[in-house]
N, C-alpha and C positions, 0 to 999 in steps of 0.2 A: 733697509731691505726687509728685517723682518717685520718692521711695524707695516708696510707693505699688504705681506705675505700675512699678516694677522686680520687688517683689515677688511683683505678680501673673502676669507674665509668668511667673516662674521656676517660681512652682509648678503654673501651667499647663503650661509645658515638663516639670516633673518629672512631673507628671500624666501627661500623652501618653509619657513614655517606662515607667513602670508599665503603663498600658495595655497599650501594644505589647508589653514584654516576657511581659506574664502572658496576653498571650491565644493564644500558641501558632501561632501562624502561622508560616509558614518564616522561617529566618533570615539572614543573609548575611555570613559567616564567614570570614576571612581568602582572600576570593575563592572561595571554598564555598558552594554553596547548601544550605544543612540543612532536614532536615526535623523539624519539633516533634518534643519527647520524645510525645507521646499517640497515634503512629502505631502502636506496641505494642498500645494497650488495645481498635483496634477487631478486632473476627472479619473473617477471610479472606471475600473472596466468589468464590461460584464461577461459575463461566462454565463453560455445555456447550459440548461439543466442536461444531465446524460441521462438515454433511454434506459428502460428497468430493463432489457437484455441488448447488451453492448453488442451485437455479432447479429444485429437484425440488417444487415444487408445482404449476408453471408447468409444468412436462416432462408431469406425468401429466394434468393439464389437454389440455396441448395431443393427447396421445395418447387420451383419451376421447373428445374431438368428432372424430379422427378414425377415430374406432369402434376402436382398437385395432390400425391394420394396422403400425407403425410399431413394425418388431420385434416382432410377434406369430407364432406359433408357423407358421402358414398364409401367411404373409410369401414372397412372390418377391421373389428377386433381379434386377438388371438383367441382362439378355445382358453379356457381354465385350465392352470396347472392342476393336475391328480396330484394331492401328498401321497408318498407312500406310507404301506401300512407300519405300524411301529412292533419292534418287536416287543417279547411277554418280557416284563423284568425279573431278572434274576431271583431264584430261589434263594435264603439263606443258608446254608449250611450249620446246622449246631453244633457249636464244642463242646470235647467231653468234657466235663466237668471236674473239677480238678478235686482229688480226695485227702482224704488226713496223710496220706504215702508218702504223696507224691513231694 
């Protein structure tokens, strides 16, 4: 019974480790993580390039409902901010000067 009960363990054990090794999954290699040999056989995928402003469907949206004035060619500018004036800086005040007394 138990040579049995030994036997089947083992070639379940060898079972699962066929499995594992034939089905190409990553592997873990003297503290290496590898990647299957079948990473070869698939084609490259491509990826387009992204626009230099992500939100341009959203940008031209938002500039049609507001009829185009938002950097349109007939577009005013703001007047010029005035700075204000600044104030005088502070006078020093002198200290007294400290004598043989003190």
């Amino acid at each position: 019974m138990k040579t049995r009960l030994r036997l089947q363990c083992l070639s379940l054990a060898g079972l699962g480790l066929a499995l594992g090794t034939l089905t190409g999954c990553q592997t873990w290699v003297g503290g290496m993580t590898l990647p299957s040999g079948h990473y070869l056989q698939h084609p490259p995928q491509y990826f387009a390039p992204s626009p230099a402003f992500p939100l341009s469907n959203e940008l031209a949206t938002m500039e049609a409902e507001e009829g185009g004035a938002v950097g349109g060619p007939g577009a005013q500018l703001p007047p010029p901010a005035v700075a204000p004036a600044q104030a005088p800086p502070p006078v020093p005040v002198p200290l007294p000067a400290a004598g043989p007394g003190r």
